[in-house]
C-alpha positions as CSV (number, residue, x, y, z in Angstrom):
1,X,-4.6,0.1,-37.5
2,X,-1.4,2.3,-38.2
3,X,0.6,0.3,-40.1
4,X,-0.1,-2.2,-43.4
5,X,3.4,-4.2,-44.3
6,X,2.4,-5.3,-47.8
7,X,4.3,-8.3,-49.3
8,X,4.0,-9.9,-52.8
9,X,5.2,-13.0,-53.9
10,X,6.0,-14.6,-56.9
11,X,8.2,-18.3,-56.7
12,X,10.4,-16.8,-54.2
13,X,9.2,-20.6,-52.1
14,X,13.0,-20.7,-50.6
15,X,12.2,-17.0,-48.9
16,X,9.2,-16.0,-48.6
17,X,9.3,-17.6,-45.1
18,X,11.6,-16.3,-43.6
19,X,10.7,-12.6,-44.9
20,X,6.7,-13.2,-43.4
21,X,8.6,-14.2,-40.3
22,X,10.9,-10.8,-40.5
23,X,7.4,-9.0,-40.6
24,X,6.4,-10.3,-37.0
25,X,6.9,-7.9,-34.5
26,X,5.8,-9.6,-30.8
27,X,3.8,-7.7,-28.7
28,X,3.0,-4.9,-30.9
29,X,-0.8,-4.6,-32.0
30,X,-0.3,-1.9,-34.4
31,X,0.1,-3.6,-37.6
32,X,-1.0,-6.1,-40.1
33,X,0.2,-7.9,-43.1
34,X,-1.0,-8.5,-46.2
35,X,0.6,-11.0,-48.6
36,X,-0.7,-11.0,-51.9
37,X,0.3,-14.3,-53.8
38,X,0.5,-14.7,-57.4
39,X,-0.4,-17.4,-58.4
40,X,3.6,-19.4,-58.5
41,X,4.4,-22.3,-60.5
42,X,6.5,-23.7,-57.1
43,X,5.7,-24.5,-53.4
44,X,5.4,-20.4,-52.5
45,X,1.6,-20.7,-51.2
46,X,2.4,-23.6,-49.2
47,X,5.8,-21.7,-48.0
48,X,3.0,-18.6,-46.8
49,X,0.9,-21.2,-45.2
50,X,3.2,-22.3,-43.1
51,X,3.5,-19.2,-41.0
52,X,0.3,-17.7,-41.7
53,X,-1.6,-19.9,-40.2
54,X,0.3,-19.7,-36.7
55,X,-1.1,-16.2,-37.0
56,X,-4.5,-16.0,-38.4
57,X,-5.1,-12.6,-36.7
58,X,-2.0,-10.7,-38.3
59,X,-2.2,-11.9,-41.4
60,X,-4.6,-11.5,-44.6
61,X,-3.4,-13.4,-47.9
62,X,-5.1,-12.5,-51.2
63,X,-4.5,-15.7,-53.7
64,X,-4.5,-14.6,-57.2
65,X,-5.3,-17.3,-60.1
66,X,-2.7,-15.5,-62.3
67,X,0.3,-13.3,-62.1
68,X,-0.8,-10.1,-61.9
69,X,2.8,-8.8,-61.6
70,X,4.7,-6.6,-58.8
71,X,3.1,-3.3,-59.2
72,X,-0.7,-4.7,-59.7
73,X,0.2,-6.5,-56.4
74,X,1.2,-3.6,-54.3
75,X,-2.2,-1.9,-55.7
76,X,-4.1,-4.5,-54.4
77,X,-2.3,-4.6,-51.2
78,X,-3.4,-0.9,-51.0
79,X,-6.9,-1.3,-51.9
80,X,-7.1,-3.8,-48.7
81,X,-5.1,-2.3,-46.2
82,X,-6.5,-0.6,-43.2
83,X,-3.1,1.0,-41.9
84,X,-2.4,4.8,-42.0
85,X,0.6,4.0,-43.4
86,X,1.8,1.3,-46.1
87,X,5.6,-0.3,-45.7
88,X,6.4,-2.4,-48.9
89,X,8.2,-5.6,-48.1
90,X,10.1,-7.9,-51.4
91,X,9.2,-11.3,-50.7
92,X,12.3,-12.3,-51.0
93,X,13.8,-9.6,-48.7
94,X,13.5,-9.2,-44.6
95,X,12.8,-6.5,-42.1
96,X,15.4,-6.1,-39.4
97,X,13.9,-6.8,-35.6
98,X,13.7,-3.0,-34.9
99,X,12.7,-2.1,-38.4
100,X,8.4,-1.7,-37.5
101,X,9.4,0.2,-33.9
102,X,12.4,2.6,-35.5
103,X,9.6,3.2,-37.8
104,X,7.0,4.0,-35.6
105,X,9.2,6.2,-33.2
106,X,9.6,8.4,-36.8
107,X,6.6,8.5,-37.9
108,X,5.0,9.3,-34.0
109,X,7.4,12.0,-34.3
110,X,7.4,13.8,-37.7
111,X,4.1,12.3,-39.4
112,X,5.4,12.7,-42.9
113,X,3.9,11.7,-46.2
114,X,7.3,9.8,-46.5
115,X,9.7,8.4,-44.5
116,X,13.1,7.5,-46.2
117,X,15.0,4.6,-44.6
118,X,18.2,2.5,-45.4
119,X,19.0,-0.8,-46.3
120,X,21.8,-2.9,-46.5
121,X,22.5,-5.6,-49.5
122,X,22.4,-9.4,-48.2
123,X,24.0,-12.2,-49.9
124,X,23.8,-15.5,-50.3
125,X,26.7,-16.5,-48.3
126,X,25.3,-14.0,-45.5
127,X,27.5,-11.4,-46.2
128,X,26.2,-7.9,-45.3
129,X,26.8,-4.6,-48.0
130,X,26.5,-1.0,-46.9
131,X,24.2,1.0,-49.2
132,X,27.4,3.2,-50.8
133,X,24.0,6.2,-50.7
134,X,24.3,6.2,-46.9
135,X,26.1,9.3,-47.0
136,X,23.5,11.0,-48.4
137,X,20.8,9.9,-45.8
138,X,21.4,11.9,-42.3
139,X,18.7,12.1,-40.6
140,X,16.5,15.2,-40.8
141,X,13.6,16.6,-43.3
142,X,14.1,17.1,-47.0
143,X,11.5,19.3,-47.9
144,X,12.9,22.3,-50.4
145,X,13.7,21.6,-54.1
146,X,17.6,21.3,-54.1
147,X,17.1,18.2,-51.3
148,X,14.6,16.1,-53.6
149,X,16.6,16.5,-56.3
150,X,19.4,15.1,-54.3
151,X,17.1,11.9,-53.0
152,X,16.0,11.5,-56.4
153,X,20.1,10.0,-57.0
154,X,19.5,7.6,-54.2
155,X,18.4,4.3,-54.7
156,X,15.0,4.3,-56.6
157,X,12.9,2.0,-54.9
158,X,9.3,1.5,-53.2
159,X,10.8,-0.7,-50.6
160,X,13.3,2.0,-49.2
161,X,10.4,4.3,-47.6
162,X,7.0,4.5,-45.9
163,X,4.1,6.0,-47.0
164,X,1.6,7.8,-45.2
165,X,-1.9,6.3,-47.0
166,X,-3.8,9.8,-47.2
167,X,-0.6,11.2,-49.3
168,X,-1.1,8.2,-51.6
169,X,-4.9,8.6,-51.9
170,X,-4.7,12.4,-52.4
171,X,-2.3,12.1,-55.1
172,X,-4.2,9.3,-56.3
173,X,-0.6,7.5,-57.1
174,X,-0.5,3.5,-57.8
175,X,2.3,1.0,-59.4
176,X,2.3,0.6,-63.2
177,X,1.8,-3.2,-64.5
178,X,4.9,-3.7,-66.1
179,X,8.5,-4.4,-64.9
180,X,10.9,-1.7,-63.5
181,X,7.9,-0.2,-61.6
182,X,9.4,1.8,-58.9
183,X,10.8,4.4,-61.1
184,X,7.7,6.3,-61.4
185,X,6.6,5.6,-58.6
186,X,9.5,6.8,-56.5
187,X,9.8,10.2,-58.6
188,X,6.3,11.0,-58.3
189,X,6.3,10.5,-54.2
190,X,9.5,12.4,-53.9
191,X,8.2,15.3,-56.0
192,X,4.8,15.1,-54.8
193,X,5.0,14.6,-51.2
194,X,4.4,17.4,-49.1
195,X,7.2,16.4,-46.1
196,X,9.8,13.8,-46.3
197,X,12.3,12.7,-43.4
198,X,15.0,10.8,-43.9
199,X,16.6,8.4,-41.5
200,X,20.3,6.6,-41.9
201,X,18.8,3.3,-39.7
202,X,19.4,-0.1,-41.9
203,X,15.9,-1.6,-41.8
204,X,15.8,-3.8,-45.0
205,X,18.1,-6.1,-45.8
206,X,17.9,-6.4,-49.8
207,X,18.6,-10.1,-51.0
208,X,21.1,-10.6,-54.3
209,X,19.9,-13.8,-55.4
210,X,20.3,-15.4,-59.2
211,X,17.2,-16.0,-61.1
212,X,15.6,-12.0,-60.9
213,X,14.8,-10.3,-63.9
214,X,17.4,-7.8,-63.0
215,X,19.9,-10.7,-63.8
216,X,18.2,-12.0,-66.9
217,X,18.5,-11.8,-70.8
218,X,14.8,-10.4,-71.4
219,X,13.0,-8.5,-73.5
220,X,11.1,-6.5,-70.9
221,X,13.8,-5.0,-70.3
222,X,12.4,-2.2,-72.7
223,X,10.2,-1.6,-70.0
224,X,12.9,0.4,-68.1
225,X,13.1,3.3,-71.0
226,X,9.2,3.2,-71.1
227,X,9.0,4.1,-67.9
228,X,11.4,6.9,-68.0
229,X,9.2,8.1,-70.6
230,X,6.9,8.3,-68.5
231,X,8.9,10.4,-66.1
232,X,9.3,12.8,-69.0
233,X,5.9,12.9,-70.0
234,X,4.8,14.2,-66.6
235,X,6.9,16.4,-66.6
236,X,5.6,17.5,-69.8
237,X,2.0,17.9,-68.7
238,X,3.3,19.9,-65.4
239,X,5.4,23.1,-65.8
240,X,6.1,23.3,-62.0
241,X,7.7,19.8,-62.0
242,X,9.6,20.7,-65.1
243,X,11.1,23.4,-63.9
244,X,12.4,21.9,-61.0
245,X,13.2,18.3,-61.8
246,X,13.5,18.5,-65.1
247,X,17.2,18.3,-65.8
248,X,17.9,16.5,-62.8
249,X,15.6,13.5,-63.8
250,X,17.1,13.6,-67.1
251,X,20.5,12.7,-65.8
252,X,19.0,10.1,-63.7
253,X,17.1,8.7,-66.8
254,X,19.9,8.9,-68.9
255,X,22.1,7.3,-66.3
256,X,19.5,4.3,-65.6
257,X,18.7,3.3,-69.6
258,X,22.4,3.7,-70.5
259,X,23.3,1.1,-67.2
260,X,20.5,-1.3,-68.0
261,X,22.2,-1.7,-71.4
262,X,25.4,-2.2,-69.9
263,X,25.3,-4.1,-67.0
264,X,25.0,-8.3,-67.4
265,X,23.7,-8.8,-70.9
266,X,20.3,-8.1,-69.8
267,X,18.8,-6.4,-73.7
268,X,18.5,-9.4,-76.0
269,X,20.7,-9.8,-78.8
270,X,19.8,-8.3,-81.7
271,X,17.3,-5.2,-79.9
272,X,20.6,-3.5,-79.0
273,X,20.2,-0.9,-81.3
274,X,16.3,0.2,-81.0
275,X,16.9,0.2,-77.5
276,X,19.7,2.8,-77.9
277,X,17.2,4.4,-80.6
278,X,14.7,4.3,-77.8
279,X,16.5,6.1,-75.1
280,X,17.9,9.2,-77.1
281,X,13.8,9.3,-78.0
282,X,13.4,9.6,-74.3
283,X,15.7,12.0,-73.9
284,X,14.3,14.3,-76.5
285,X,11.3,14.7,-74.8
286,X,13.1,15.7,-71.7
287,X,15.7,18.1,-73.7
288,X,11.7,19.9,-75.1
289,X,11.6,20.7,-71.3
290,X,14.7,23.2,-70.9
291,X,17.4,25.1,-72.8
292,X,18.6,21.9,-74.6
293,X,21.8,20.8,-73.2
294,X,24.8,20.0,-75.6
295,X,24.3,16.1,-76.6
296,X,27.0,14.0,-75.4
297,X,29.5,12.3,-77.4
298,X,27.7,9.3,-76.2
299,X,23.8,10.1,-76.8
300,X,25.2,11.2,-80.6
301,X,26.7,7.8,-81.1
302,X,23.9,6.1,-79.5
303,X,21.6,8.3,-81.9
304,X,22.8,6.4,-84.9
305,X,21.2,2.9,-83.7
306,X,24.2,0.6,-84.2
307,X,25.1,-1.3,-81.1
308,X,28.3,-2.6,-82.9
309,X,29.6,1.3,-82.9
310,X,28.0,1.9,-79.7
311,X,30.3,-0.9,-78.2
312,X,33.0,0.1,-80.0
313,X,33.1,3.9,-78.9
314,X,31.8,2.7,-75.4
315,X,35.3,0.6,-74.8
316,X,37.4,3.8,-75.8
317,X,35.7,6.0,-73.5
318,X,36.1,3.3,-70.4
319,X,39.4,3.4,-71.4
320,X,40.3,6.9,-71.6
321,X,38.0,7.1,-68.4
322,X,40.5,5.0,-66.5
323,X,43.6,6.6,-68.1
324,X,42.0,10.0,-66.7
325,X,41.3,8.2,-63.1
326,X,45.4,6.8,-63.0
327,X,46.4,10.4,-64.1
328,X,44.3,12.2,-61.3
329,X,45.6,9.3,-59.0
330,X,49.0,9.5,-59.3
331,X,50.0,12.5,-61.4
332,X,52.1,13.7,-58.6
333,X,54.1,10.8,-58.4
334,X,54.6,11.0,-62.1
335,X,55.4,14.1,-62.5
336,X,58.1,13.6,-59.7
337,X,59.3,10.8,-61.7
338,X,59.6,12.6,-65.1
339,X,61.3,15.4,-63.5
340,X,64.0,12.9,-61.9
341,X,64.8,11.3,-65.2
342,X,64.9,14.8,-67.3
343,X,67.7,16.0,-64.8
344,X,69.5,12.8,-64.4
345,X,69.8,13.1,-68.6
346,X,70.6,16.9,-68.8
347,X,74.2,18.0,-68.0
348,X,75.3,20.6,-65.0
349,X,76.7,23.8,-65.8
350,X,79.8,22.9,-64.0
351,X,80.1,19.8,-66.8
């Protein structure tokens, strides 16, 4: 068996369907597919059923009596999987039809630890979204410091590569229990991995659909900044990762908690400020790491715990930010202008 698409699904009964039937691939013997249910309070098993049992041979479901969660479903995906190689599918996602052979023509070819490939962002009118990190992903191997720090910018996600299952067992790498938990995951196999290759060929298409925690008011949201930490704190135990990644995953970190307090409401009301407490913690244990870089403006603000300044000093610098962006835009045309009506108001010698 060389391949192991692993899927879990949690009430996701209006997808999960059609992404089981994205993961058949006709003809090909070379696979499997390993669903791992947990446990839904809507008509998701019933949804698996339905095209599981037209293919008894393919597919193996695992029925948890409780939600285990995302990550604890991948690792038991893993633990049963007999492929070489593990492909991570959302449930609520969908392989493209030449997503298992591009794959396989890649991995025939190279045999890397990793194989990065793209995706594209699918509505719920059908509409189609490049991945705006497609630029970044022409095809060829990424295996010296300066290119993983540059993959470590692109989208951090499980479901965006394939992993060859003696790198995972080596490393002995598995998915956290709590939310967010690809972003340890995907900096550990990009550091870690002994050969990456990178291909620009849209293989996922990566549903935007309401009602994911992404889009939610929610508490475990603080779940993002603990896993960061735990970026950090590896790099604290290893002095070879630190001084490679180090300041490079600090921008990312830094990046990532400041945009999950920013975008859609998703930190409660009221935990504002110890999540802003939280993430200049975070970043502390990074700045241990390397000659500490000057604190921004913003991580000082931040520092002082009050979301109500925060948010104040946050809408100044969007402001000034967009002042900056017209200036840079247009600061030709103004100056043409301003230099037009200073000599149509200052008299000729001849006058």
């Amino acid at each position: 068996m060389k391949y192991s698409i692993i899927v879990v699904a949690y009430n996701i009964e209006a997808f999960i369907g059609d992404c089981l039937e994205s993961c058949i691939f006709p003809g090909r013997g070379d696979y499997e597919v390993i669903v791992v249910y947990n446990a839904s309070t809507d008509g998701t098993l019933d949804a698996i059923r339905r095209v599981t049992v037209r293919h008894p041979h393919l597919f193996t479901v695992i029925e948890n009596k409780e939600n285990l969660g995302l990550g604890e479903g991948r690792n038991q995906g893993m633990r049963a999987a007999a492929g070489d190689y593990y492909i991570f599918v959302d449930g609520d996602d969908l392989l493209t039809p030449d997503a298992l052979p591009v794959i396989a023509s890649h991995i025939g070819r190279e045999t890397p630890d990793i194989l990065m490939i793209n995706f594209s962002r699918l509505y719920m009118d059908g509409r189609k979204e490049p991945n705006r990190f497609t630029k970044w992903l022409e095809q060829g191997a990424r295996n010296s410091v300066p290119e993983r720090r540059h993959l470590l910018q692109n989208f951090g996600v499980a479901w965006n590569k394939v992993y060859a299952r003696s790198f995972v067992m080596q490393g002995n790498l598995n998915f956290p229990t709590c939310y967010y938990e690809d972003i340890v995951w995907n900096a550990e196999c990009i550091m870690r991995a002994a050969s990456i290759y990178v291909i620009p060929d849209v293989l996922v298409l990566y549903r935007q659909r309401p009602g994911s925690i992404l889009r939610s008011t929610d508490i475990r949201h603080f779940d993002a900044i603990r896993q960061h930490r735990r970026i950090a704190e590896i790099l604290s135990r290893e002095a070879d990762l630190a001084v490679n990644y180090a300041r490079e995953l600090r921008n990312y970190s830094r990046k990532q908690m400041f945009a999950t307090l920013h975008n859609g409401g998703r930190v409660p009301a009221g935990s504002e400020g110890r999540f802003l407490l939280e993430i200049v913690r975070t970043l502390a244990i990074y700045d241990r790491l390397m000659d500490p870089p000057k604190r921004s403006l913003r991580e000082r603000v931040a520092s002082l715990g009050s979301f109500p300044l925060y948010r104040a000093y946050r809408f100044v610098d969007v402001q000034v930010t967009k002042i900056r962006k017209f200036y840079r835009r247009n600061k030709e045309n103004l100056a043409h202008g301003l230099l037009a009506r200073y000599r149509g108001r200052t008299p000729t010698r001849s006058e």
